[in-house]
C-alpha positions as CSV (number, residue, x, y, z in Angstrom):
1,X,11.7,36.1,18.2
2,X,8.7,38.2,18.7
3,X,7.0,37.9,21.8
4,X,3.6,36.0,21.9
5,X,0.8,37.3,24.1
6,X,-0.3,34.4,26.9
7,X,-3.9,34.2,25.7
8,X,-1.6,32.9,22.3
9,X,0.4,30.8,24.2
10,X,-2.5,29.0,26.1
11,X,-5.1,28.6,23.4
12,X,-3.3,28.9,19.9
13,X,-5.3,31.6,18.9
14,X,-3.3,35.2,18.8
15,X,-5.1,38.3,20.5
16,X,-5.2,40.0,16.7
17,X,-7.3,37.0,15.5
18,X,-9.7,37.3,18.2
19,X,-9.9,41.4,17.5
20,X,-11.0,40.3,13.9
21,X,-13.3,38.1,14.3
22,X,-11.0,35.2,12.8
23,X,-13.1,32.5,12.2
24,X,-11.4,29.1,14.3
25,X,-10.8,25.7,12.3
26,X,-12.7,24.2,15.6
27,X,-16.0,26.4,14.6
28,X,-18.7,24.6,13.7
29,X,-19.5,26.1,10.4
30,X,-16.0,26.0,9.5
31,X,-16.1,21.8,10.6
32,X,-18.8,21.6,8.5
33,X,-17.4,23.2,5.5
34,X,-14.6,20.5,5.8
35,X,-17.1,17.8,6.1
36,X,-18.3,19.3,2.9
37,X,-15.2,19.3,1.8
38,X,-14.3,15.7,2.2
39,X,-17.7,14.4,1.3
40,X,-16.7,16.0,-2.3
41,X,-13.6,14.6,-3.0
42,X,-15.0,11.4,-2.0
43,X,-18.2,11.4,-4.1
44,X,-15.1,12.1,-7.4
45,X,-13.3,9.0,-6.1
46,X,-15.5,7.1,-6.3
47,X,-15.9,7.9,-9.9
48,X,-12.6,7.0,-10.7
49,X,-12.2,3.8,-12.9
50,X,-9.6,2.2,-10.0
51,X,-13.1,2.9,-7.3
52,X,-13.9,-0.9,-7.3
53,X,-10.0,-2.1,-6.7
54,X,-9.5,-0.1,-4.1
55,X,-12.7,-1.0,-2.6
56,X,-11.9,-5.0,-2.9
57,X,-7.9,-4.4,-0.8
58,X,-7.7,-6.7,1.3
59,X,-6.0,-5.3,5.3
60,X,-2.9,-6.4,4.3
61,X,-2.8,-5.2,1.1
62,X,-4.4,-1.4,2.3
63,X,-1.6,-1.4,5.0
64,X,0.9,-2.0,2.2
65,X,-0.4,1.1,0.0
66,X,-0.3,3.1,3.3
67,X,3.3,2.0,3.9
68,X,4.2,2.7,0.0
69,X,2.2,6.6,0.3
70,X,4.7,6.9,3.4
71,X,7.8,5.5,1.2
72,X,6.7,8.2,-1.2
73,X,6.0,11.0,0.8
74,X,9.6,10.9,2.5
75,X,11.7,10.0,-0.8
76,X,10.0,13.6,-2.0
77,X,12.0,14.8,0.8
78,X,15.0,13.4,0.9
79,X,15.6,12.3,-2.6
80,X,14.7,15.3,-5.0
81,X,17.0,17.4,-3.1
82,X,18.7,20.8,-4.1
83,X,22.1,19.0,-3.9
84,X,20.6,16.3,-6.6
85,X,19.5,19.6,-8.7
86,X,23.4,21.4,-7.9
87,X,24.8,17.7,-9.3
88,X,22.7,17.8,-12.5
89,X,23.8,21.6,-13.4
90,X,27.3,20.4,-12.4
91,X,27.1,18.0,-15.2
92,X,25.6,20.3,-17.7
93,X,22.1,18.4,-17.7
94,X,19.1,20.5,-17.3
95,X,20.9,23.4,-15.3
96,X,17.9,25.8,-15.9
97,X,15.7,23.0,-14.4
98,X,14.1,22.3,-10.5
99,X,14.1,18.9,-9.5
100,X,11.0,17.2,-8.6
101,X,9.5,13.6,-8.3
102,X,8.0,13.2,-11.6
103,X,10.6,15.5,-13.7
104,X,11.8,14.8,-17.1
105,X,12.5,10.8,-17.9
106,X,16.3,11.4,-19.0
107,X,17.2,13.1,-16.1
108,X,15.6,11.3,-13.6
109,X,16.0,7.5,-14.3
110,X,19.3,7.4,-12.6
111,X,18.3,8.3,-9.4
112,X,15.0,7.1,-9.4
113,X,16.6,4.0,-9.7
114,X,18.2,4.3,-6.6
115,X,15.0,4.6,-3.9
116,X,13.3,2.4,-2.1
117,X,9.9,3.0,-4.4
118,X,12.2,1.4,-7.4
119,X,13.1,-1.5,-5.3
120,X,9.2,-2.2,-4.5
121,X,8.0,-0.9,-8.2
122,X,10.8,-3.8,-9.3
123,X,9.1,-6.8,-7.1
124,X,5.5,-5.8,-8.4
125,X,3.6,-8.1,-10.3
126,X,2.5,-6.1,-13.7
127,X,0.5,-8.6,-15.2
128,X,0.9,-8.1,-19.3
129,X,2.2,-5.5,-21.3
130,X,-0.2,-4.4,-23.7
131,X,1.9,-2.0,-26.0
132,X,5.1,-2.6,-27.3
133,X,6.3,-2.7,-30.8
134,X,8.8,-5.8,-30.5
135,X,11.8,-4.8,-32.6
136,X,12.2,-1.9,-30.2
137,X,12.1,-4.0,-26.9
138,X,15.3,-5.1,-27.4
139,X,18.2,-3.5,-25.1
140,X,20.3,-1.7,-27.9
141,X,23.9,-2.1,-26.1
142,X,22.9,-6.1,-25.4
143,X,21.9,-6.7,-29.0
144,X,25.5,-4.7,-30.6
145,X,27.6,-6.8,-28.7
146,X,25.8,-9.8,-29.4
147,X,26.0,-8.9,-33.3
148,X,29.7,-8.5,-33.0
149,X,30.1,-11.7,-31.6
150,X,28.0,-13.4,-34.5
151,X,30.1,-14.8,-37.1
152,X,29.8,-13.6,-40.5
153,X,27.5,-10.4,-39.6
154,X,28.4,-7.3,-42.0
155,X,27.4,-3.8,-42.7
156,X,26.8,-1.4,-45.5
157,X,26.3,2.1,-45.8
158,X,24.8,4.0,-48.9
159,X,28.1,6.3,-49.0
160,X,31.0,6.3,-47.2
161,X,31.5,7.5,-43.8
162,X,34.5,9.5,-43.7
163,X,33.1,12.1,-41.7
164,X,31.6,12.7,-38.8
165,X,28.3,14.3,-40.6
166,X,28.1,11.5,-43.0
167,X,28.4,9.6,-39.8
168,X,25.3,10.5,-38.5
169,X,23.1,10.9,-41.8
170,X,23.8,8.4,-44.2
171,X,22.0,5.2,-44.3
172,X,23.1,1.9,-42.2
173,X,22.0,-1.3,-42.5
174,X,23.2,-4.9,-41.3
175,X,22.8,-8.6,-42.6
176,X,24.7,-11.7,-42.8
177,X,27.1,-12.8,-45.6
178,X,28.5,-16.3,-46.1
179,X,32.0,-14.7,-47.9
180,X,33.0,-11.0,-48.6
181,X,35.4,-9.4,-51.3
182,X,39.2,-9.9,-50.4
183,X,39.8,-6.4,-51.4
184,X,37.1,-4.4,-49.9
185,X,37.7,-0.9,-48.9
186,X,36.7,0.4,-45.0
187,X,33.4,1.5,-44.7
188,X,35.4,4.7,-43.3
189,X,37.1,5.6,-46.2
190,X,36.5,7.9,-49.1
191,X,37.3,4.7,-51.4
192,X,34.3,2.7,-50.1
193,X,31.7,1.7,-52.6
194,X,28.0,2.4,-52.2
195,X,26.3,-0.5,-50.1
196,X,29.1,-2.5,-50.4
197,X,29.1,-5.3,-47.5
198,X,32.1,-5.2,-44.9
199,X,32.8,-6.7,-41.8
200,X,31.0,-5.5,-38.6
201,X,34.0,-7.1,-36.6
202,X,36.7,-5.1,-38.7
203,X,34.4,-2.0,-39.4
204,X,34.3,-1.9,-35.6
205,X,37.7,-2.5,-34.7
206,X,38.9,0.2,-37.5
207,X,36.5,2.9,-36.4
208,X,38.1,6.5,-36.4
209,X,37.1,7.4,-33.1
210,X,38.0,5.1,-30.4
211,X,38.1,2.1,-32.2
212,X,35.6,-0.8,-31.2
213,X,34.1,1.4,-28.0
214,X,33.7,4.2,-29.9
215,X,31.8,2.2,-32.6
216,X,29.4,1.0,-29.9
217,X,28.9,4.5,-28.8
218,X,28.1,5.7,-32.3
219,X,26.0,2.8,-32.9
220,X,23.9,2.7,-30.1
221,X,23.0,6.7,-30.6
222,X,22.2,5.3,-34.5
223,X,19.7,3.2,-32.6
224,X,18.5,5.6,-29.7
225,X,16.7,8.7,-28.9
226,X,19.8,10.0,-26.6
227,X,19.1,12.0,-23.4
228,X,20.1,15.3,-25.7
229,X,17.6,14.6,-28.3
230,X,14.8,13.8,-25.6
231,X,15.6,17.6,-23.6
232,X,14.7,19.2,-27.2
233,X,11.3,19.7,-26.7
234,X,11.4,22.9,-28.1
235,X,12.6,21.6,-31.7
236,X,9.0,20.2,-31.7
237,X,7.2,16.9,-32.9
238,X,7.7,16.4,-36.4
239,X,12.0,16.4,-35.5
240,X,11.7,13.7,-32.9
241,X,9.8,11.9,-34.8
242,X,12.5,11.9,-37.9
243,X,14.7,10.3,-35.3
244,X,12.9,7.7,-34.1
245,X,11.6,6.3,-37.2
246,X,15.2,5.9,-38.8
247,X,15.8,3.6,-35.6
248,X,13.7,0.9,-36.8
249,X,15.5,-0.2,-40.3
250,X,18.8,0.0,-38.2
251,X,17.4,-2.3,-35.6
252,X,15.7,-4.5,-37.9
253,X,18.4,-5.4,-39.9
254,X,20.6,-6.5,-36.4
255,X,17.7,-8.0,-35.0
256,X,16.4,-10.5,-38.0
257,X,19.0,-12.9,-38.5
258,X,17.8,-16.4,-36.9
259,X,20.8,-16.8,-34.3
260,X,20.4,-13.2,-33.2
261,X,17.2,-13.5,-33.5
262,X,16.8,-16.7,-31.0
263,X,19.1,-15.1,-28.2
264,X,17.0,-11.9,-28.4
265,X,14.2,-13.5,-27.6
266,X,15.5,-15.6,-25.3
267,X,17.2,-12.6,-23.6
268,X,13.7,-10.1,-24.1
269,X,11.5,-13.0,-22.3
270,X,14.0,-13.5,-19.8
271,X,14.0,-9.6,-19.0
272,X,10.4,-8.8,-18.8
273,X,9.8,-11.9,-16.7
274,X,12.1,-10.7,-13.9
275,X,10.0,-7.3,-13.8
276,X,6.9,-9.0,-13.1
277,X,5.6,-9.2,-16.9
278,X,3.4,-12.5,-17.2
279,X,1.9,-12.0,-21.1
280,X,2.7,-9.8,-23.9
281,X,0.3,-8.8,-26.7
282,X,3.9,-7.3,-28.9
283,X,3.6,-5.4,-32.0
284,X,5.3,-5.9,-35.0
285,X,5.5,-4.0,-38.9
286,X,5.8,-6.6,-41.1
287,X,8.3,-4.8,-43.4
288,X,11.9,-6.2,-42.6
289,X,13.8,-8.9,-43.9
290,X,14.2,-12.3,-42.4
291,X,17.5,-14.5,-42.7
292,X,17.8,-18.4,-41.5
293,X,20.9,-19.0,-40.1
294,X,24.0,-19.3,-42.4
295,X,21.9,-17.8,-45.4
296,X,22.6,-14.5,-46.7
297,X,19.4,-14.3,-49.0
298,X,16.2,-13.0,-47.5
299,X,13.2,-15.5,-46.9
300,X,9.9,-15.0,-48.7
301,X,7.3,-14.3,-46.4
302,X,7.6,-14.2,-42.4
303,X,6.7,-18.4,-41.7
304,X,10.4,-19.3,-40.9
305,X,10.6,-16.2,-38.5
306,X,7.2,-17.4,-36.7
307,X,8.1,-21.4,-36.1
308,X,11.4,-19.7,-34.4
309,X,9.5,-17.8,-32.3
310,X,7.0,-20.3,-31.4
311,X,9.9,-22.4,-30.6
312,X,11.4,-20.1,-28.6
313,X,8.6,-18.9,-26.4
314,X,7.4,-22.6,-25.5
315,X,11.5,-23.6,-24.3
316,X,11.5,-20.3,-22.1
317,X,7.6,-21.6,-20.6
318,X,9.5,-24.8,-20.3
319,X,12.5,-23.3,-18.5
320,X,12.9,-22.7,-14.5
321,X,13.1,-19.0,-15.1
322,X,10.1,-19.0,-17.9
323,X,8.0,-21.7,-15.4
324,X,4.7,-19.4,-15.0
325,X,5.2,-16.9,-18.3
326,X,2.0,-17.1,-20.0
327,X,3.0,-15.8,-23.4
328,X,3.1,-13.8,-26.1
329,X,0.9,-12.8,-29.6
330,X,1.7,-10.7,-32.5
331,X,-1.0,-7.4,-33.4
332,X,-0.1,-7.2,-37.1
333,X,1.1,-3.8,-38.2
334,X,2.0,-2.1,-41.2
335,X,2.7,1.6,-41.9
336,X,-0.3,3.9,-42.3
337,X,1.5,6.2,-44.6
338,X,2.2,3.5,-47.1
339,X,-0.5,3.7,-50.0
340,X,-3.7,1.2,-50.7
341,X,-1.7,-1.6,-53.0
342,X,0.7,-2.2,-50.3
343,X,-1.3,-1.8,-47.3
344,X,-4.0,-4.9,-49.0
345,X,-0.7,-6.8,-49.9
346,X,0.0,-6.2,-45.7
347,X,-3.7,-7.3,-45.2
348,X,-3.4,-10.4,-47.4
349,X,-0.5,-11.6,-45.5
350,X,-1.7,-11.2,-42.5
351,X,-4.9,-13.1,-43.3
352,X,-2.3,-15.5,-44.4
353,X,-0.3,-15.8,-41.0
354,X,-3.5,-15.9,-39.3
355,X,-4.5,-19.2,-41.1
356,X,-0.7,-20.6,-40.4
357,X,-0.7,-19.9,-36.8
358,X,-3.7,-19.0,-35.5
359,X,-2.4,-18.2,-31.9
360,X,0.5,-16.4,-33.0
361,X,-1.9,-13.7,-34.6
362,X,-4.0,-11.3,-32.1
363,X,-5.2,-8.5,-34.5
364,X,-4.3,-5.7,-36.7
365,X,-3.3,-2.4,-36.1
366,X,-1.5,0.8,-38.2
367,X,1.5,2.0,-36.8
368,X,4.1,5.3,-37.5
369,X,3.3,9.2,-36.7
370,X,-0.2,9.6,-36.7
371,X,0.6,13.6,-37.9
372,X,2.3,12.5,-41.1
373,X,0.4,8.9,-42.2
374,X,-3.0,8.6,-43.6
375,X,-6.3,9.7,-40.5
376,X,-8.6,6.1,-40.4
377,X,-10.9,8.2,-42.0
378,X,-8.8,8.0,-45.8
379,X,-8.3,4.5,-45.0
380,X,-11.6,2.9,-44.3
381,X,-12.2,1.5,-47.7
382,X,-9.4,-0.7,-46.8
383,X,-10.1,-1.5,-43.6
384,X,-13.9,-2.7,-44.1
385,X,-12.3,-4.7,-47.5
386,X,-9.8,-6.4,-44.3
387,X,-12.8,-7.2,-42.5
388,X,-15.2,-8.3,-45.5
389,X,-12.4,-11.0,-46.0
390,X,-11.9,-11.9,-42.7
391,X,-15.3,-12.8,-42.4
392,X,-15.4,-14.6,-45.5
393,X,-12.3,-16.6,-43.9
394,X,-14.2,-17.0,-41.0
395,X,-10.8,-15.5,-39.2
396,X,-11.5,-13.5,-35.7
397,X,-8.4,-10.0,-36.1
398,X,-10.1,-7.3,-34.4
399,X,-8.3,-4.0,-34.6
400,X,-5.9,-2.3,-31.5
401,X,-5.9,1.2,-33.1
402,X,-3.2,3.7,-32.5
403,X,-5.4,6.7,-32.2
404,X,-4.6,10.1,-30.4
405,X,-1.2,9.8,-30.1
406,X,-1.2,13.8,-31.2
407,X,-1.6,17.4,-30.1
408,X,-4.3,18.5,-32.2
409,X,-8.2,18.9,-31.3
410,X,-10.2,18.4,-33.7
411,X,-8.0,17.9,-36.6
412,X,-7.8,14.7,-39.1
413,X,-5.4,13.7,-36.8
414,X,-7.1,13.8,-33.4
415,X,-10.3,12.5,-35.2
416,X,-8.5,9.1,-35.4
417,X,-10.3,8.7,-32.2
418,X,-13.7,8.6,-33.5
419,X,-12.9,6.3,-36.3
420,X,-11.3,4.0,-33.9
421,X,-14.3,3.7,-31.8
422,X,-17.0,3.4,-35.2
423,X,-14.3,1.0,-36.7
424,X,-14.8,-1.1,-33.6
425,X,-11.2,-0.9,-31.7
426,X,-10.6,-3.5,-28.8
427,X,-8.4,-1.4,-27.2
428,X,-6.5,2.3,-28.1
429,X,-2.9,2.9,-28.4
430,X,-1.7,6.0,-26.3
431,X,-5.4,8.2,-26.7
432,X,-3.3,11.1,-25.7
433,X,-5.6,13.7,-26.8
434,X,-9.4,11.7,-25.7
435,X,-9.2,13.8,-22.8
436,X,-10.3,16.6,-25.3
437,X,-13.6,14.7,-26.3
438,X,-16.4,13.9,-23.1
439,X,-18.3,12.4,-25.7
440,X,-16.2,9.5,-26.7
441,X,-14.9,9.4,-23.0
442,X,-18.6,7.5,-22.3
443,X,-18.1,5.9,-25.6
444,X,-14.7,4.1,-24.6
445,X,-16.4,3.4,-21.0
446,X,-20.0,2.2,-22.6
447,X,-18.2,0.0,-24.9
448,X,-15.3,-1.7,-23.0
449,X,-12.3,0.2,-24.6
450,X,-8.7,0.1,-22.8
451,X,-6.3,2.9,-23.8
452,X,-2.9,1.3,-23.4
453,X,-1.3,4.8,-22.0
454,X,2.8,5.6,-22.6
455,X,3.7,7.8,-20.1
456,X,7.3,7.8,-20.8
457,X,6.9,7.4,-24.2
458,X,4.8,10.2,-24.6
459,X,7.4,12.6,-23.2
460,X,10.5,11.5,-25.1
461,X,8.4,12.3,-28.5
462,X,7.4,15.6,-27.4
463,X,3.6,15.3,-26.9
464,X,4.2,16.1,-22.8
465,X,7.0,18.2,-21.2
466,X,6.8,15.4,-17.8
467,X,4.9,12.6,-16.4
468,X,3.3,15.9,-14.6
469,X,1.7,16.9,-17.1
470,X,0.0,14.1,-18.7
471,X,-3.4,13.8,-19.3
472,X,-4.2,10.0,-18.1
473,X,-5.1,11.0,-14.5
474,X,-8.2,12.9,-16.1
475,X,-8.8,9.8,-17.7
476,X,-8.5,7.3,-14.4
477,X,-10.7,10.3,-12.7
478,X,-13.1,9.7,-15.6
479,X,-13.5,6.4,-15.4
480,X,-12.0,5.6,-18.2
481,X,-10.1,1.8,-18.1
482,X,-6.6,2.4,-18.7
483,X,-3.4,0.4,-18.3
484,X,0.5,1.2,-18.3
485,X,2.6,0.4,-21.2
486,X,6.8,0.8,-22.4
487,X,5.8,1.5,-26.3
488,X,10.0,1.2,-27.6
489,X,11.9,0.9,-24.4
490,X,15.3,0.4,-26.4
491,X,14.8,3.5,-28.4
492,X,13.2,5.5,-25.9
493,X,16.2,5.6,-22.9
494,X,14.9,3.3,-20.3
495,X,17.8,0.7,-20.3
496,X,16.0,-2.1,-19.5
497,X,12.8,-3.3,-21.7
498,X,10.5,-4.2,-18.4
499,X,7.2,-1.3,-17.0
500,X,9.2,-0.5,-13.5
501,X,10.1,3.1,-15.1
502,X,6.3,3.8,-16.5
503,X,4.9,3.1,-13.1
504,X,7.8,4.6,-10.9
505,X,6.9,7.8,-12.8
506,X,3.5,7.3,-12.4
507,X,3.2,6.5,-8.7
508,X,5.9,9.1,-8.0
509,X,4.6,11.9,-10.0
510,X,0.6,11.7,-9.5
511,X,-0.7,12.1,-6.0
512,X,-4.3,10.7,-6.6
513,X,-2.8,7.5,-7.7
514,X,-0.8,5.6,-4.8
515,X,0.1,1.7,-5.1
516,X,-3.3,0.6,-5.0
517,X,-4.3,2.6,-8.3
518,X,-1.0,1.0,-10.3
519,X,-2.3,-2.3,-8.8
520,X,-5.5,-1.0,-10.5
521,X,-3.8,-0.5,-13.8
522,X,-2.1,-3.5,-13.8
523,X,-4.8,-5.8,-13.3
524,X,-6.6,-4.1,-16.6
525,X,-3.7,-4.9,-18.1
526,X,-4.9,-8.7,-17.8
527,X,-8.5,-8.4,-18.1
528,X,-8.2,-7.1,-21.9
529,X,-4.8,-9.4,-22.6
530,X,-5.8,-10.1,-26.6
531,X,-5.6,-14.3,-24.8
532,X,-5.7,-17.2,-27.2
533,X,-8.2,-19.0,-28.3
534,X,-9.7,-16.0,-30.2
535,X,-13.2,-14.3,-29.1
536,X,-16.0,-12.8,-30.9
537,X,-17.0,-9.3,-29.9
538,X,-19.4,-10.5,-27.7
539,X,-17.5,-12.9,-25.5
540,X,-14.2,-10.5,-25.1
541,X,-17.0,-7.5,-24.0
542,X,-18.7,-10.6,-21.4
543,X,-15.4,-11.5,-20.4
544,X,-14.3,-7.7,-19.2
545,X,-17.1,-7.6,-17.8
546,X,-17.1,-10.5,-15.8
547,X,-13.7,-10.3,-14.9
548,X,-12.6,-12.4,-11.5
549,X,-16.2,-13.8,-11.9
550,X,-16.0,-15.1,-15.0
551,X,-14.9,-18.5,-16.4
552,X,-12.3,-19.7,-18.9
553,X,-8.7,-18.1,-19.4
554,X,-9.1,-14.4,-18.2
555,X,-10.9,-15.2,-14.7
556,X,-8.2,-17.7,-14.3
557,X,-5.3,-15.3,-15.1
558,X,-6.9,-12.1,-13.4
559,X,-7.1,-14.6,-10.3
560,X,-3.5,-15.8,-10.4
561,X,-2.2,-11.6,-10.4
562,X,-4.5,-11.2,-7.4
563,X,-3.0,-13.7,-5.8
564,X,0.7,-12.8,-6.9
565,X,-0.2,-9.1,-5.8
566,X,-1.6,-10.6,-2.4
567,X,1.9,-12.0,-1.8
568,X,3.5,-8.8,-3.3
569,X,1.8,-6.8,-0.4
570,X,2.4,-9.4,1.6
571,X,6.5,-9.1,1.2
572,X,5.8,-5.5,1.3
573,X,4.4,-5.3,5.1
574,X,7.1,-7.9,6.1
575,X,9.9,-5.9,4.7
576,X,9.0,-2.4,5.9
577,X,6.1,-2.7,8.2
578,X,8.7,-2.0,11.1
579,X,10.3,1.7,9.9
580,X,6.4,2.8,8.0
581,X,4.2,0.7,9.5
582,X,0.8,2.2,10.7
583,X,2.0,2.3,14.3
584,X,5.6,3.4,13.7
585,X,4.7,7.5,14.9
């Protein structure tokens, strides 16, 4: 070791310093730089759009964010180690890659399942989920087995599946039938007859690889965007995309048969309830086929499908475990690349449900890649017909607009953004790319618009390499109200269909945020919950506004999470108050 001189020694300043004229950080000047400094960032924070939670903690609830920035601080340490990164390469996932808090979904959700900031993440209360397209909520593994042990559940193919490439690229599809042909050839075979139904029980049992666990396996990466297909990035967008939107028909046609239908929901409510999820506000495209139990033909229309779901949702309120679920509406989708005769036949029956079950029905949105489907702009004549009739219906289904959920600036694409704001939105799916446009950053502020952010989502379909690198921090450091959302959980990787992963990611991988801005985002997440009865614009702007001082169901609901996420902190200071607590050194 180099020797130090004593004046070093003694003062902490080195003898070269003082030779140059080295300005000390105990100087004056330099203090008041810092001061400055500090005064700075505070003056941005307190334009952030979480300024006003953070202001209203509570001490027990600021000495639990302190003990979770402590949690976080040392699992960056001691979790996203070098040996983690030497295990990866070992098992051929993302050798070329560092590890670091906040890296690539896929590769991270195993261990970040593991720490101690999963474990709290788990307990939080998350209020409602804002954003998620039901038929993709549905745990993919759970809902295969629970086909295969449905009686009389069959599948077809549009050609056979002898190989391995027709395997992956032919057309699949699922339904019940009451009886099937004695003689019918495997779905395997070269002799197999174009859509043909067969047994799901024998097809799986008779599979070529593996038998019945290999037909899981294949199955499941039918229904899934697997870990390999989510590293891609560099195959781009449009590729992804492909993938994920063949998911939905195969998932559909498991999910929509009443008895699998019932223990999905069942299952679904169950799940998100034990992660903290109070209301749900799910989306659903209107374009799948419904079966009542024991019938092989299709229903006309979707009324059989909502009484089961009513039913079901009011026996899991009435439940022990469902005791303190809120529950659940429908946003009304169809596909925006579809043309105008089917998407006024969408409208019309949607108008229709509305006036059948008024509190089933939230609102109306367009759904599928925004890159490849008609811009808002080629389908306003349609959408000011929707509303002309719903005001002649005197119906209340405001629109939740996808917009942004893209790349581009200022293509037709990207320009979604303005149309949802002139068309009136409530709220914006994803609004990836409004950190583009300042302008329509005050418009979303000035007129009360939530963008239901995707984190994870957002990476698996290639619009962000990482959590890292996503633009909703400039958005909370805007002002802008935001909240946290799954999007297709099944489809997507994350295992299980609750918002732990999107906020783990979050907290973990954004340093401005901490537990007191999630807490932030999920109490948005309740004040602009599409509640029944219905509001005019007017009353659902008042009632943001008002929020915890307001009357009727929002205050009461926005009160009930403070007080759950009261407790939350609560249990958080009791469980680890004596290893991070503010006077452990």
């Amino acid at each position: 070791m180099d020797s130090i001189s004593l004046s070093e020694s003694e003062s902490g300043v080195s003898d070269w310093e003082l030779d140059e004229g080295l300005p000390q950080i105990g100087d004056l000047f330099i203090q008041k730089y810092l001061q400055g400094r500090a005064a700075l960032i505070e003056q941005e924070k307190q334009s952030r759009s979480d300024a006003a939670f953070r202001s209203s903690l509570s001490p027990m609830a600021a000495e639990a964010c302190a003990i979770v920035a402590r949690i976080r601080a040392e699992e960056r340490r001691t979790v996203w180690t070098n040996e983690y990164e030497d295990d990866l390469a070992k098992e051929g996932k993302g050798a070329e890659s560092s590890v670091f808090p906040g890296m690539m979904f896929s590769l991270a959700r195993e261990r970040m399942e593991t720490t101690k900031l999963w474990q709290i993440i788990r307990k939080m209360p998350k209020g409602a989920l804002l954003h998620a397209h039901m038929d993709a909520m549905i745990d993919v593994e759970w809902l295969i087995e629970e086909a295969l042990g449905t009686d009389g559940m069959c599948m077809k193919a549009g050609q056979a599946l002898q190989s391995s490439e027709a395997r992956q690229e032919v057309a699949i599809a699922f339904q019940y039938a009451k009886s099937l042909p004695s003689s019918a050839a495997s779905i395997w075979s070269k002799e197999y007859q174009n859509w043909q139904l067969v047994s799901m029980k024998s097809a799986a049992e008779s599979f070529p690889q593996q038998g019945r666990a290999g037909f899981k396996a294949w199955l499941r990466d039918r229904c899934t965007i697997t870990s390999q297909d989510s590293l891609e990035h560099h195959l781009g967008l449009h590729e992804i995309w492909q993938k994920f939107a063949l998911c939905f028909p195969i998932l559909n046609s498991l999910i929509f048969y009443e008895p699998i239908f019932r223990a999905s929901i069942r299952y679904m409510l169950s799940e998100l309830i034990i992660d903290g999820i109070r209301w749900v506000d799910f989306r659903l495209a209107f374009h799948f086929e419904y079966r009542k139990s024991g019938c092989g033909d299709p229903e006309d229309g979707y009324e059989e499908m909502f009484r089961v779901f009513g039913e079901e949702v009011k026996s899991f309120q009435n439940s022990d475990q469902g005791n303190g679920f809120w529950g659940c509406r429908f946003i009304w989708t169809t596909l925006r690349s579809f043309g105008k005769r089917n998407i006024i036949g969408s409208m019309k029956d949607c108008i229709s449900a509305k006036q059948a079950h008024p509190d089933l029905i939230a609102g109306f949105d367009l759904v599928g890649q925004e890159d490849m489907g008609r811009p808002l702009a080629d389908l306003t004549p349609e959408l000011f017909w929707f509303r002309k009739r719903c005001v002649e219906e005197r119906l209340e289904i405001p629109f939740f607009f996808h917009a942004g959920e893209c790349l581009g600036d200022g293509d037709e694409t990207d320009e979604n953004l303005f149309d949802a704001i002139l068309l009136g939105t409530r709220r914006i799916g994803h609004g990836f790319s409004l950190y583009k446009h300042p302008l329509l950053i005050e418009q979303v502020k000035a007129k009360t618009i939530l963008i239901e952010s995707c984190p994870i989502s957002n990476e698996v379909l290639r619009l962000t390499s990482s959590v890292l690198s996503h633009p909703l921090p400039a958005l909370l450091a805007r002002g802008v109200p935001c909240s946290l959302s799954n999007d297709d959980p099944a489809i997507l990787g994350h295992s299980k269909n609750g918002l732990t992963h999107d906020f783990w990611q979050a907290l973990q991988g954004w340093e401005n945020l901490g537990l007191e801005g999630i807490g932030s985002l999920a109490e948005n997440s309740v004040r602009y919950a599409a509640f029944a009865p219905d509001q005019t614009t007017q009353e659902w702007v008042r009632d943001i506004k008002n929020g915890l001082s307001g009357h009727g169901i929002r205050a009461s609901r926005m009160h009930e999470w403070r007080t759950e996420w009261n407790s939350f902190c609560e249990w958080i200071v009791m469980e680890f108050a004596a290893d991070y607590g503010s006077d452990v050194d």
